[in-house]
C-alpha positions as CSV (number, residue, x, y, z in Angstrom):
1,X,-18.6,-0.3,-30.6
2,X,-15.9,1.4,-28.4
3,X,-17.5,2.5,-26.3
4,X,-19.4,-1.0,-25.7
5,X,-16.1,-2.7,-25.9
6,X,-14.6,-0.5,-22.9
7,X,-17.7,-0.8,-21.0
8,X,-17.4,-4.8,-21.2
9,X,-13.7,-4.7,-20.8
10,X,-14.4,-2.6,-17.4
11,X,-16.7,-5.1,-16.2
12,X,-14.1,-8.0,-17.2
13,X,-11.7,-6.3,-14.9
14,X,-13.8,-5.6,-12.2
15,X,-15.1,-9.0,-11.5
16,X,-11.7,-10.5,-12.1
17,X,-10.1,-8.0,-9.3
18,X,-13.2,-9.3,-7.0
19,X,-12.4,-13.1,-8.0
20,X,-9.0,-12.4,-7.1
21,X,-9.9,-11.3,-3.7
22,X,-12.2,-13.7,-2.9
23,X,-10.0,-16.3,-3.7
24,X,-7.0,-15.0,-1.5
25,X,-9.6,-14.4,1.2
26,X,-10.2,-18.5,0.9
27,X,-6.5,-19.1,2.4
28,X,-7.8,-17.2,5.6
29,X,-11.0,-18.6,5.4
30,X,-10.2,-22.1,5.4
31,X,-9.1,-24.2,8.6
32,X,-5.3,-24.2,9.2
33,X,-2.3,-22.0,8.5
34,X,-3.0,-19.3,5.7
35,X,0.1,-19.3,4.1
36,X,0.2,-23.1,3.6
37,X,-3.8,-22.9,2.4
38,X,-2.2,-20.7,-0.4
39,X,1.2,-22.0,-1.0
40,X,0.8,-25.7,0.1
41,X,4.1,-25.4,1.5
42,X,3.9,-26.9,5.0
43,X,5.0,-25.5,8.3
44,X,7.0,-28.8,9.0
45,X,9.4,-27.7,6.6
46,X,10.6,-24.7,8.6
47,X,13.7,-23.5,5.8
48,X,11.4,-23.6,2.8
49,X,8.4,-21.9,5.1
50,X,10.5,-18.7,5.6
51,X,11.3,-18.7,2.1
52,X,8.0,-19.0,1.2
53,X,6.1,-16.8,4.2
54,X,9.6,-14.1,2.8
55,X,8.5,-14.1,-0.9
56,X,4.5,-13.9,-0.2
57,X,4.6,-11.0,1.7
58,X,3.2,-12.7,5.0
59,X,6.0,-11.0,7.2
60,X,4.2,-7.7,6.1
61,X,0.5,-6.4,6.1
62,X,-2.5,-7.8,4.1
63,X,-2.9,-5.3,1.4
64,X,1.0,-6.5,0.6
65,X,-0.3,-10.0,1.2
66,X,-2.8,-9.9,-1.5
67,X,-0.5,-8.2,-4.2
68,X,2.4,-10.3,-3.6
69,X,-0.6,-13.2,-4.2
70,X,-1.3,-11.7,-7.7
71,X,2.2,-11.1,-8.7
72,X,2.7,-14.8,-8.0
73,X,-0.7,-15.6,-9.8
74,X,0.3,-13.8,-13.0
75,X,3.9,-15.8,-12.7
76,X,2.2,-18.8,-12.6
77,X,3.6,-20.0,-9.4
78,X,0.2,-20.9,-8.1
79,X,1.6,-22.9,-5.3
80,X,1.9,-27.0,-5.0
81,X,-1.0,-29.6,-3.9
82,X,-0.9,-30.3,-0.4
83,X,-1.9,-33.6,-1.3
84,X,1.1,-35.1,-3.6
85,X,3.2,-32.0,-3.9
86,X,2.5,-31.0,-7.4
87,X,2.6,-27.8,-8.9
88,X,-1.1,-26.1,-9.4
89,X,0.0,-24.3,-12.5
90,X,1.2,-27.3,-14.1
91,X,-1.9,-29.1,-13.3
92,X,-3.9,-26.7,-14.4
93,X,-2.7,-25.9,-17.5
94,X,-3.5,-30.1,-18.7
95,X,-6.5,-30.4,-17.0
96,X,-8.0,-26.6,-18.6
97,X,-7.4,-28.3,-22.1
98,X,-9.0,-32.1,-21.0
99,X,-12.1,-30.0,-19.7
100,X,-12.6,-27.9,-22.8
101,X,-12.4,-30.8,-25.1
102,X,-15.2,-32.3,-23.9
103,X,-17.2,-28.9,-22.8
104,X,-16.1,-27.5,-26.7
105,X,-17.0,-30.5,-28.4
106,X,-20.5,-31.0,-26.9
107,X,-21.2,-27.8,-27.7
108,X,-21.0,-28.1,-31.2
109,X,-22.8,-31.2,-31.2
110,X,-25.8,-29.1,-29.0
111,X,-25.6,-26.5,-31.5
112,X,-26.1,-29.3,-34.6
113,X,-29.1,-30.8,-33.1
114,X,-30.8,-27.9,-30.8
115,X,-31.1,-24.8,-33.4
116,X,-32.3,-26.9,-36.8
117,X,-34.7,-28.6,-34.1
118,X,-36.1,-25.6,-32.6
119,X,-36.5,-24.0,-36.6
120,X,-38.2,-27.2,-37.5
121,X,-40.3,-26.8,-34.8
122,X,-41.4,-23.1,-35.7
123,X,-42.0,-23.5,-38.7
124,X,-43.9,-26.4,-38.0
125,X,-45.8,-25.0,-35.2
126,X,-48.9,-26.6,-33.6
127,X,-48.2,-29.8,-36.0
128,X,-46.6,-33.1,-35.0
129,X,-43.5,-32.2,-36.0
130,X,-43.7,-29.5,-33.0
131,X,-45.2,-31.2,-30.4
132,X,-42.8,-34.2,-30.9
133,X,-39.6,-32.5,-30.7
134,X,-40.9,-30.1,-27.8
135,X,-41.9,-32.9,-26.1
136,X,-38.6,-35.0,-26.4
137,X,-36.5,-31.8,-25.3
138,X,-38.9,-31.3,-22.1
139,X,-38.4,-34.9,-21.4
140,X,-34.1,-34.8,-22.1
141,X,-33.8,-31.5,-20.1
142,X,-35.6,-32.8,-17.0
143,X,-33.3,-36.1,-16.7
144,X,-30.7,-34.9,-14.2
145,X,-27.5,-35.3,-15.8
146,X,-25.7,-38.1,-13.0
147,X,-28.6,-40.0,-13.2
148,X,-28.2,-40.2,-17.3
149,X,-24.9,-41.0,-17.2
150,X,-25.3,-43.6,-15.1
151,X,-28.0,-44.9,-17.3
152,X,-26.1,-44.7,-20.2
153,X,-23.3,-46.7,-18.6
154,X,-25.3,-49.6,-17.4
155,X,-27.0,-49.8,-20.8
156,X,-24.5,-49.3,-23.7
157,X,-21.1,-50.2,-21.4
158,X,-22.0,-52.6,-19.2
159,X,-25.0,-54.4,-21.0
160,X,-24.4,-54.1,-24.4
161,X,-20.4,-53.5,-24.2
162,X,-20.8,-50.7,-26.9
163,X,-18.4,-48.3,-25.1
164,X,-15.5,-47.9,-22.5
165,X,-16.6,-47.2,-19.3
166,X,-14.2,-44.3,-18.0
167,X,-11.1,-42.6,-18.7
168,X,-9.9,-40.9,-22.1
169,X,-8.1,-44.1,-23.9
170,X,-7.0,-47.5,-23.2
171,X,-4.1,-47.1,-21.1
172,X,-2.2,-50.2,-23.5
173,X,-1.6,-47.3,-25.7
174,X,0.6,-45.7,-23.7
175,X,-0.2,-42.1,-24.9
176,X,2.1,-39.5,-23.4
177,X,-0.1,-37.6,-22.1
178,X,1.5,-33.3,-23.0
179,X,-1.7,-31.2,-23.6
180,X,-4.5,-32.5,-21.7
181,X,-6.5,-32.9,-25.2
182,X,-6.5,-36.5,-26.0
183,X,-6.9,-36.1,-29.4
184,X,-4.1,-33.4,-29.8
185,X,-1.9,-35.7,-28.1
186,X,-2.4,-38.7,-29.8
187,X,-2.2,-36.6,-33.3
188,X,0.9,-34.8,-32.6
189,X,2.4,-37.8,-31.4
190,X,4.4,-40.5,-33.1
191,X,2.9,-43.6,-32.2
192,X,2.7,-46.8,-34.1
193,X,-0.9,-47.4,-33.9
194,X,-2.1,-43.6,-33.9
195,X,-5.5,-44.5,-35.9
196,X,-6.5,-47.4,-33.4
197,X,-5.5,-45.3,-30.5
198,X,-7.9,-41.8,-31.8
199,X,-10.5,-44.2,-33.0
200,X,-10.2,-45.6,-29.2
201,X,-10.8,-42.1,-27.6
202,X,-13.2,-41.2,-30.1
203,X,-14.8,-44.3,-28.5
204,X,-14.1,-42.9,-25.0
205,X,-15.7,-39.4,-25.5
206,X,-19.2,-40.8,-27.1
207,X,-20.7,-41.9,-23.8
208,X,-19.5,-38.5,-22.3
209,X,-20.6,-35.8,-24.7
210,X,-23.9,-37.7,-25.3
211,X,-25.0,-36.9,-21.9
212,X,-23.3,-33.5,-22.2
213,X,-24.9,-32.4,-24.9
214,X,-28.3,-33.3,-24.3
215,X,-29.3,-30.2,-21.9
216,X,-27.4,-27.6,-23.9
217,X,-29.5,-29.2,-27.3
218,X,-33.0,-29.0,-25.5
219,X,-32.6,-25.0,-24.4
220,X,-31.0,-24.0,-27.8
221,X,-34.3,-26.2,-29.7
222,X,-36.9,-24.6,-27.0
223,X,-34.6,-20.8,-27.3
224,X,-34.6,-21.4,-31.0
225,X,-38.8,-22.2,-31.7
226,X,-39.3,-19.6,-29.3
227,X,-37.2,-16.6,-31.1
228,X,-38.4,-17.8,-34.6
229,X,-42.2,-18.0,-33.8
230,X,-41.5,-14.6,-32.4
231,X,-39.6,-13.4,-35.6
232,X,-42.0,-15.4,-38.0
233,X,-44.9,-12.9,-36.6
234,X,-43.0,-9.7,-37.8
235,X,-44.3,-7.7,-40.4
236,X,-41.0,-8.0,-42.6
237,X,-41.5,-11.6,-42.9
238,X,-45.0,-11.0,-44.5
239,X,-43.7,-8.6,-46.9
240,X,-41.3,-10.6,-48.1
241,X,-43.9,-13.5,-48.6
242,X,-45.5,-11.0,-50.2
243,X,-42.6,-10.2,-52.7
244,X,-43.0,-14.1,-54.2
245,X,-40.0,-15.5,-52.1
246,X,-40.0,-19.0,-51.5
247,X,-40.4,-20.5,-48.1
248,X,-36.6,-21.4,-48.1
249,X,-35.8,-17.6,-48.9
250,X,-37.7,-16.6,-45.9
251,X,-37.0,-19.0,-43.3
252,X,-33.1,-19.4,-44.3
253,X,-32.2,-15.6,-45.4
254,X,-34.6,-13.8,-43.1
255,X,-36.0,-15.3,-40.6
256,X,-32.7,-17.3,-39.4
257,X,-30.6,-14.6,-38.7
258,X,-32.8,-12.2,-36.8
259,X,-33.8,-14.8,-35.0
260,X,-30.4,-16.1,-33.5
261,X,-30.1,-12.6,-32.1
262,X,-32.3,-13.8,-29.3
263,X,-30.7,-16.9,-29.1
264,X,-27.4,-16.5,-29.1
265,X,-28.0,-13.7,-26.4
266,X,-28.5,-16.6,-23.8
267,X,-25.6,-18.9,-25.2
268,X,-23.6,-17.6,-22.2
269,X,-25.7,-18.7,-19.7
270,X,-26.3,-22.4,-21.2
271,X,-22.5,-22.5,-21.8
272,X,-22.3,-21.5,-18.0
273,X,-25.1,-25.0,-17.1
274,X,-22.2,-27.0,-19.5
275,X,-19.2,-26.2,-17.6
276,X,-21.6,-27.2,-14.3
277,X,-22.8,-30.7,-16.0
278,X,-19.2,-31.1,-17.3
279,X,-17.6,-31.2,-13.7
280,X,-20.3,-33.5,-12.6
281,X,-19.5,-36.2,-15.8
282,X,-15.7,-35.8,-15.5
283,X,-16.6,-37.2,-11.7
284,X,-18.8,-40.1,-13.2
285,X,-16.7,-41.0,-16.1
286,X,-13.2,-40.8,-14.8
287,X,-11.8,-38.1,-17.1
288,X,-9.0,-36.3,-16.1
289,X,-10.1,-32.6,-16.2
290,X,-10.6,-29.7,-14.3
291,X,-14.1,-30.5,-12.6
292,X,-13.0,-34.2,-11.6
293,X,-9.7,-32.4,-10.0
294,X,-11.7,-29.8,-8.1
295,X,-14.2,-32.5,-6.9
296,X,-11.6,-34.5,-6.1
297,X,-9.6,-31.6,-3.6
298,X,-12.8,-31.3,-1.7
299,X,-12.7,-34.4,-0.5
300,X,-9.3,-34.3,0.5
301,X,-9.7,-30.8,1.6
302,X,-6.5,-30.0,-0.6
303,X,-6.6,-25.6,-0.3
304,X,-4.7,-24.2,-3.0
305,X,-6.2,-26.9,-5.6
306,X,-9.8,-25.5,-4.6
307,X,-8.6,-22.1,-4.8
308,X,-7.0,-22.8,-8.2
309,X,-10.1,-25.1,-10.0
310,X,-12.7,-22.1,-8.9
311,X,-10.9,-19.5,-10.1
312,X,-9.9,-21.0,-13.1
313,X,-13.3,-22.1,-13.7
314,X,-15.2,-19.0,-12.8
315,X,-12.8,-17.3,-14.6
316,X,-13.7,-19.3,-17.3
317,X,-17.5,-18.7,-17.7
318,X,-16.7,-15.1,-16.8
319,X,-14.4,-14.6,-20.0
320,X,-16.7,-16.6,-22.4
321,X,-19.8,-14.3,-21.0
322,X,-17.8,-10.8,-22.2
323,X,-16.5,-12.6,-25.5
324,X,-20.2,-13.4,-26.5
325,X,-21.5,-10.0,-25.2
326,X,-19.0,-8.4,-27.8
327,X,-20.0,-10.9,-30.7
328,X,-23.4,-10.3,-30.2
329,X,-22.9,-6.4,-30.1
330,X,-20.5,-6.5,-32.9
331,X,-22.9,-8.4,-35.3
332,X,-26.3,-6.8,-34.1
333,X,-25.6,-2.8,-33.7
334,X,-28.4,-2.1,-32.5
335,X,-27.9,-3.7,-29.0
336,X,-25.4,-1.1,-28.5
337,X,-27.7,1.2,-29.9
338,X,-30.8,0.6,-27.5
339,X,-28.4,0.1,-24.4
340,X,-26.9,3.9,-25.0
341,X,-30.3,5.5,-26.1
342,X,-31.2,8.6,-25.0
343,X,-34.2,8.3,-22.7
Protein backbone atom coordinates (compact mmCIF):
# COMPACT_ATOMS: atom_id res chain seq x y z
CA UNK A 1 0.00 0.00 0.00
CA UNK A 2 3.08 2.30 0.21
CA UNK A 3 4.17 1.96 -2.42
CA UNK A 4 0.68 2.62 -4.17
CA UNK A 5 0.18 5.46 -1.90
CA UNK A 6 3.54 7.17 -3.13
CA UNK A 7 2.83 6.34 -6.62
CA UNK A 8 -0.69 8.29 -6.41
CA UNK A 9 0.75 11.01 -4.18
CA UNK A 10 3.54 11.52 -7.22
CA UNK A 11 0.91 11.75 -9.66
CA UNK A 12 -1.10 14.32 -7.27
CA UNK A 13 1.93 16.42 -7.40
CA UNK A 14 2.67 16.33 -10.81
CA UNK A 15 -0.53 17.36 -12.28
CA UNK A 16 -0.95 20.03 -9.58
CA UNK A 17 2.65 21.57 -10.63
CA UNK A 18 1.20 21.37 -14.41
CA UNK A 19 -2.17 23.07 -13.18
CA UNK A 20 -0.20 25.56 -11.65
CA UNK A 21 1.62 26.39 -14.70
CA UNK A 22 -1.04 26.43 -16.90
CA UNK A 23 -2.84 28.62 -15.00
CA UNK A 24 -0.06 31.38 -14.62
CA UNK A 25 0.53 30.86 -18.32
CA UNK A 26 -3.41 32.16 -18.58
CA UNK A 27 -2.32 35.80 -17.28
CA UNK A 28 0.00 35.94 -20.51
CA UNK A 29 -2.38 34.32 -22.49
CA UNK A 30 -5.19 36.36 -22.07
CA UNK A 31 -5.66 39.93 -23.77
CA UNK A 32 -4.21 42.90 -21.77
CA UNK A 33 -1.56 43.53 -19.22
CA UNK A 34 -0.30 40.14 -17.46
CA UNK A 35 0.26 41.32 -14.23
CA UNK A 36 -3.27 42.86 -13.89
CA UNK A 37 -4.78 39.42 -15.62
CA UNK A 38 -3.16 37.81 -12.40
CA UNK A 39 -3.39 40.32 -9.73
CA UNK A 40 -6.49 42.50 -10.91
CA UNK A 41 -4.67 45.37 -9.78
CA UNK A 42 -4.96 47.93 -12.58
CA UNK A 43 -2.31 49.88 -14.32
CA UNK A 44 -4.36 53.22 -13.60
CA UNK A 45 -3.33 52.93 -10.19
CA UNK A 46 0.30 53.52 -10.80
CA UNK A 47 1.51 53.50 -6.64
CA UNK A 48 -0.25 50.27 -5.92
CA UNK A 49 1.00 48.76 -9.57
CA UNK A 50 4.67 49.01 -8.44
CA UNK A 51 3.77 47.47 -5.33
CA UNK A 52 2.15 44.88 -6.84
CA UNK A 53 4.47 44.33 -10.22
CA UNK A 54 7.60 44.62 -6.86
CA UNK A 55 6.02 41.77 -4.80
CA UNK A 56 5.13 39.39 -8.00
CA UNK A 57 8.31 39.21 -9.23
CA UNK A 58 7.38 40.96 -12.73
CA UNK A 59 10.61 43.35 -12.47
CA UNK A 60 12.60 39.98 -12.74
CA UNK A 61 12.50 36.88 -15.09
CA UNK A 62 9.69 34.34 -15.66
CA UNK A 63 10.83 31.33 -13.81
CA UNK A 64 10.82 34.06 -10.70
CA UNK A 65 7.48 35.12 -12.05
CA UNK A 66 5.88 31.89 -11.64
CA UNK A 67 7.29 31.06 -8.10
CA UNK A 68 6.53 34.36 -6.73
CA UNK A 69 2.85 33.27 -8.28
CA UNK A 70 2.85 30.12 -6.07
CA UNK A 71 4.19 31.63 -2.96
CA UNK A 72 1.28 34.10 -3.32
CA UNK A 73 -1.16 31.10 -4.26
CA UNK A 74 -0.20 29.12 -1.12
CA UNK A 75 -0.75 32.61 1.02
CA UNK A 76 -3.92 32.89 -0.30
CA UNK A 77 -3.48 36.26 -1.82
CA UNK A 78 -5.02 35.10 -4.99
CA UNK A 79 -5.44 38.60 -6.22
CA UNK A 80 -8.85 40.86 -6.39
CA UNK A 81 -11.85 40.71 -9.14
CA UNK A 82 -11.29 43.15 -11.77
CA UNK A 83 -14.82 43.37 -11.89
CA UNK A 84 -15.95 44.79 -8.15
CA UNK A 85 -12.55 44.64 -6.48
CA UNK A 86 -13.04 41.71 -4.31
CA UNK A 87 -10.61 39.42 -3.01
CA UNK A 88 -10.50 35.87 -5.09
CA UNK A 89 -9.55 33.97 -1.97
CA UNK A 90 -12.26 35.25 0.02
CA UNK A 91 -14.68 34.46 -2.67
CA UNK A 92 -13.49 31.33 -3.16
CA UNK A 93 -13.40 29.93 0.00
CA UNK A 94 -17.76 30.68 0.26
CA UNK A 95 -18.45 29.78 -2.99
CA UNK A 96 -16.11 26.05 -2.70
CA UNK A 97 -18.59 25.28 0.28
CA UNK A 98 -22.08 26.58 -1.67
CA UNK A 99 -20.82 24.24 -4.58
CA UNK A 100 -20.16 21.16 -2.64
CA UNK A 101 -23.37 21.27 -0.83
CA UNK A 102 -25.24 20.79 -3.59
CA UNK A 103 -22.54 18.46 -5.62
CA UNK A 104 -22.16 16.31 -1.96
CA UNK A 105 -25.63 16.13 -1.38
CA UNK A 106 -26.78 14.88 -4.76
CA UNK A 107 -24.41 12.42 -4.56
CA UNK A 108 -25.77 10.72 -1.87
CA UNK A 109 -29.09 10.85 -3.08
CA UNK A 110 -27.51 9.25 -6.65
CA UNK A 111 -25.95 6.72 -4.61
CA UNK A 112 -29.54 5.83 -2.64
CA UNK A 113 -31.38 5.36 -5.78
CA UNK A 114 -28.67 4.20 -8.53
CA UNK A 115 -26.80 1.15 -6.72
CA UNK A 116 -30.19 -0.69 -5.04
CA UNK A 117 -31.57 -0.05 -8.71
CA UNK A 118 -28.87 -1.47 -10.60
CA UNK A 119 -28.88 -4.79 -7.86
CA UNK A 120 -32.60 -4.98 -8.36
CA UNK A 121 -32.08 -4.97 -11.78
CA UNK A 122 -29.37 -7.97 -11.77
CA UNK A 123 -30.95 -9.92 -9.85
CA UNK A 124 -33.93 -9.44 -11.72
CA UNK A 125 -32.37 -9.79 -15.03
CA UNK A 126 -34.37 -10.24 -18.38
CA UNK A 127 -37.69 -9.69 -16.10
CA UNK A 128 -39.75 -6.54 -15.95
CA UNK A 129 -38.32 -5.41 -13.16
CA UNK A 130 -35.07 -5.06 -15.47
CA UNK A 131 -36.23 -3.80 -18.46
CA UNK A 132 -38.20 -1.08 -16.54
CA UNK A 133 -35.56 0.44 -14.54
CA UNK A 134 -32.96 0.12 -17.48
CA UNK A 135 -35.21 1.68 -19.55
CA UNK A 136 -36.10 4.71 -17.13
CA UNK A 137 -32.23 5.27 -16.54
CA UNK A 138 -31.60 5.32 -20.50
CA UNK A 139 -34.37 7.70 -20.86
CA UNK A 140 -33.11 10.12 -17.47
CA UNK A 141 -29.41 10.01 -18.61
CA UNK A 142 -30.21 11.18 -22.29
CA UNK A 143 -32.26 14.39 -21.03
CA UNK A 144 -29.58 17.10 -21.20
CA UNK A 145 -29.36 18.47 -17.85
CA UNK A 146 -30.41 22.65 -18.83
CA UNK A 147 -33.14 21.38 -20.68
CA UNK A 148 -34.42 19.34 -17.28
CA UNK A 149 -34.08 22.05 -15.22
CA UNK A 150 -35.80 24.20 -17.19
CA UNK A 151 -38.51 21.67 -17.30
CA UNK A 152 -38.69 21.21 -13.92
CA UNK A 153 -39.00 24.88 -13.29
CA UNK A 154 -41.82 25.59 -15.55
CA UNK A 155 -43.69 22.55 -14.17
CA UNK A 156 -43.34 22.40 -10.28
CA UNK A 157 -42.29 26.37 -9.75
CA UNK A 158 -44.04 28.15 -12.15
CA UNK A 159 -47.16 25.89 -12.72
CA UNK A 160 -47.86 24.19 -9.82
CA UNK A 161 -45.93 26.75 -7.35
CA UNK A 162 -44.40 23.70 -5.49
CA UNK A 163 -40.87 25.18 -5.24
CA UNK A 164 -38.79 28.51 -5.28
CA UNK A 165 -37.48 29.24 -8.32
CA UNK A 166 -33.71 30.29 -7.66
CA UNK A 167 -31.40 31.30 -5.03
CA UNK A 168 -30.58 29.32 -1.67
CA UNK A 169 -33.38 31.00 0.79
CA UNK A 170 -35.84 33.67 0.88
CA UNK A 171 -33.85 36.65 1.24
CA UNK A 172 -36.70 37.99 4.24
CA UNK A 173 -34.70 35.78 6.33
CA UNK A 174 -31.88 37.74 6.33
CA UNK A 175 -29.29 34.82 6.84
CA UNK A 176 -25.76 36.07 7.26
CA UNK A 177 -24.45 34.42 4.85
CA UNK A 178 -20.32 33.05 6.69
CA UNK A 179 -19.72 29.59 5.11
CA UNK A 180 -21.22 29.41 1.81
CA UNK A 181 -23.35 26.22 3.07
CA UNK A 182 -26.78 27.36 3.65
CA UNK A 183 -27.66 24.96 5.90
CA UNK A 184 -24.44 25.38 8.18
CA UNK A 185 -25.26 28.91 8.26
CA UNK A 186 -28.66 28.92 9.11
CA UNK A 187 -27.81 26.06 11.96
CA UNK A 188 -24.98 27.81 13.49
CA UNK A 189 -26.75 30.88 13.55
CA UNK A 190 -28.96 32.49 16.01
CA UNK A 191 -32.00 33.39 14.26
CA UNK A 192 -35.48 33.60 15.56
CA UNK A 193 -37.16 31.62 12.97
CA UNK A 194 -34.15 29.01 12.27
CA UNK A 195 -36.70 25.98 11.48
CA UNK A 196 -38.79 28.05 8.88
CA UNK A 197 -35.66 29.46 7.46
CA UNK A 198 -33.85 25.49 6.96
CA UNK A 199 -37.18 24.13 6.07
CA UNK A 200 -37.13 27.19 3.32
CA UNK A 201 -33.71 26.09 1.83
CA UNK A 202 -34.51 22.58 2.15
CA UNK A 203 -37.25 23.93 -0.17
CA UNK A 204 -34.72 25.69 -2.29
CA UNK A 205 -32.24 22.73 -2.86
CA UNK A 206 -35.08 20.10 -4.06
CA UNK A 207 -35.51 21.47 -7.56
CA UNK A 208 -31.67 21.70 -7.78
CA UNK A 209 -30.39 18.28 -6.60
CA UNK A 210 -33.35 16.53 -8.45
CA UNK A 211 -31.91 17.42 -11.70
CA UNK A 212 -28.46 16.86 -10.20
CA UNK A 213 -28.82 13.70 -9.24
CA UNK A 214 -30.56 12.09 -11.95
CA UNK A 215 -27.41 11.43 -14.28
CA UNK A 216 -25.05 10.32 -11.46
CA UNK A 217 -28.21 7.73 -10.38
CA UNK A 218 -28.69 6.30 -14.01
CA UNK A 219 -24.59 5.40 -14.46
CA UNK A 220 -24.32 4.06 -10.88
CA UNK A 221 -27.91 1.70 -11.69
CA UNK A 222 -26.51 0.83 -15.36
CA UNK A 223 -22.48 0.37 -13.52
CA UNK A 224 -24.20 -1.48 -10.72
CA UNK A 225 -26.49 -4.27 -13.02
CA UNK A 226 -23.58 -4.45 -15.09
CA UNK A 227 -20.75 -5.42 -12.29
CA UNK A 228 -23.42 -7.74 -10.44
CA UNK A 229 -24.59 -9.74 -13.52
CA UNK A 230 -20.82 -10.07 -14.08
CA UNK A 231 -20.18 -11.16 -10.36
CA UNK A 232 -23.47 -13.23 -10.18
CA UNK A 233 -21.82 -15.55 -13.12
CA UNK A 234 -18.70 -16.41 -10.93
CA UNK A 235 -18.14 -19.70 -9.74
CA UNK A 236 -18.11 -18.63 -5.89
CA UNK A 237 -21.51 -17.46 -6.05
CA UNK A 238 -22.61 -21.04 -7.22
CA UNK A 239 -20.80 -22.64 -4.50
CA UNK A 240 -22.23 -20.73 -2.00
CA UNK A 241 -25.82 -21.45 -3.43
CA UNK A 242 -24.65 -24.65 -3.18
CA UNK A 243 -23.76 -24.48 0.53
CA UNK A 244 -27.82 -23.89 1.32
CA UNK A 245 -27.39 -20.00 1.65
CA UNK A 246 -30.40 -18.04 1.15
CA UNK A 247 -30.67 -15.63 -1.69
CA UNK A 248 -30.26 -12.65 0.83
CA UNK A 249 -26.85 -14.32 2.03
CA UNK A 250 -25.68 -14.34 -1.49
CA UNK A 251 -26.74 -11.23 -3.05
CA UNK A 252 -26.10 -9.00 0.31
CA UNK A 253 -22.83 -10.78 1.84
CA UNK A 254 -21.28 -11.88 -1.44
CA UNK A 255 -22.24 -10.72 -4.25
CA UNK A 256 -22.56 -6.90 -3.07
CA UNK A 257 -19.26 -6.35 -2.14
CA UNK A 258 -17.25 -7.79 -4.93
CA UNK A 259 -19.31 -6.24 -7.01
CA UNK A 260 -18.88 -2.47 -5.92
CA UNK A 261 -15.26 -3.02 -6.77
CA UNK A 262 -16.14 -2.35 -10.30
CA UNK A 263 -18.33 0.27 -9.44
CA UNK A 264 -16.83 2.27 -7.31
CA UNK A 265 -13.68 2.15 -9.61
CA UNK A 266 -15.57 4.65 -12.05
CA UNK A 267 -17.14 6.90 -9.13
CA UNK A 268 -14.42 9.32 -10.02
CA UNK A 269 -15.22 9.85 -13.33
CA UNK A 270 -19.17 10.33 -12.67
CA UNK A 271 -18.25 12.56 -9.70
CA UNK A 272 -16.12 14.45 -12.46
CA UNK A 273 -19.86 14.69 -14.99
CA UNK A 274 -21.40 16.13 -11.43
CA UNK A 275 -19.10 18.90 -10.75
CA UNK A 276 -19.73 19.66 -14.86
CA UNK A 277 -23.84 19.49 -14.44
CA UNK A 278 -23.40 21.39 -11.17
CA UNK A 279 -21.85 24.49 -12.81
CA UNK A 280 -24.36 24.38 -15.42
CA UNK A 281 -27.60 24.29 -12.60
CA UNK A 282 -25.80 26.86 -10.28
CA UNK A 283 -26.17 29.07 -13.78
CA UNK A 284 -29.90 28.09 -14.21
CA UNK A 285 -30.98 28.20 -10.62
CA UNK A 286 -29.24 31.25 -9.31
CA UNK A 287 -27.12 29.64 -6.61
CA UNK A 288 -24.27 31.31 -5.48
CA UNK A 289 -21.35 28.81 -6.05
CA UNK A 290 -18.34 28.21 -7.72
CA UNK A 291 -19.63 27.24 -11.28
CA UNK A 292 -22.31 30.24 -11.43
CA UNK A 293 -19.14 32.59 -10.44
CA UNK A 294 -16.84 31.14 -13.05
CA UNK A 295 -19.68 31.38 -15.66
CA UNK A 296 -20.33 34.45 -14.65
CA UNK A 297 -16.27 35.94 -15.12
CA UNK A 298 -16.50 34.75 -18.62
CA UNK A 299 -18.89 36.94 -19.57
CA UNK A 300 -17.35 39.78 -18.15
CA UNK A 301 -13.98 38.51 -19.09
CA UNK A 302 -12.93 39.11 -15.29
CA UNK A 303 -8.95 37.11 -15.50
CA UNK A 304 -7.93 36.26 -12.22
CA UNK A 305 -11.64 34.95 -11.32
CA UNK A 306 -11.23 32.45 -14.38
CA UNK A 307 -7.88 31.62 -13.31
CA UNK A 308 -9.09 31.05 -9.70
CA UNK A 309 -12.76 28.95 -10.52
CA UNK A 310 -10.55 26.41 -12.98
CA UNK A 311 -8.00 25.81 -10.79
CA UNK A 312 -10.06 25.42 -7.91
CA UNK A 313 -12.33 23.30 -9.72
CA UNK A 314 -9.88 21.11 -11.58
CA UNK A 315 -8.14 20.86 -8.61
CA UNK A 316 -11.07 19.63 -7.27
CA UNK A 317 -11.91 16.56 -9.45
CA UNK A 318 -8.20 16.02 -9.52
CA UNK A 319 -7.99 15.42 -5.55
CA UNK A 320 -11.31 13.43 -5.30
CA UNK A 321 -9.85 11.08 -8.31
CA UNK A 322 -6.45 10.15 -5.99
CA UNK A 323 -8.62 9.95 -2.76
CA UNK A 324 -10.89 7.26 -4.47
CA UNK A 325 -7.86 5.54 -6.14
CA UNK A 326 -6.42 5.03 -2.53
CA UNK A 327 -9.94 3.80 -1.13
CA UNK A 328 -10.43 1.53 -3.68
CA UNK A 329 -6.69 0.13 -3.40
CA UNK A 330 -6.93 0.17 0.33
CA UNK A 331 -10.20 -1.95 0.52
CA UNK A 332 -9.49 -4.31 -2.58
CA UNK A 333 -5.57 -5.37 -2.30
CA UNK A 334 -5.48 -6.96 -5.06
CA UNK A 335 -5.62 -3.83 -7.43
CA UNK A 336 -2.31 -3.05 -6.09
CA UNK A 337 -1.41 -6.45 -6.46
CA UNK A 338 -2.28 -6.94 -10.32
CA UNK A 339 -0.91 -3.24 -11.08
CA UNK A 340 2.79 -4.31 -9.51
CA UNK A 341 2.73 -8.02 -10.95
CA UNK A 342 5.54 -9.39 -12.27
CA UNK A 343 4.97 -9.95 -15.98
Amino acid sequence: MTRYLLRQCSLLVVTLFLLTLLSFSLGYWFPGDALANLSGVHTLDSDLYQQVMVSRAFDSHLVAQYFSYLAHLVQGDWGVSLLDGTPVWQEVKIRFLATMELAMLAALIAFAIGIPAGIIAAVNLGRWPDRLLMGISLSAYSIPVFWLAQLMILVFAVNLQWFPIAGQVNPLYDIDYRSGSIILDILYSDHAYKGEALANAIQHMILPLAVLAIMPATLLARLTRAAMHDVLRRNYIKSARAKGLSSRQVIFKHAVPNAMQTVTRDVGIIFSFLITNTMITEVIFSWPGLGSWLIRSIYERDYPVMQAGLLTIAALILLVNVLLNLMHAWRYPQVRQELYVKR
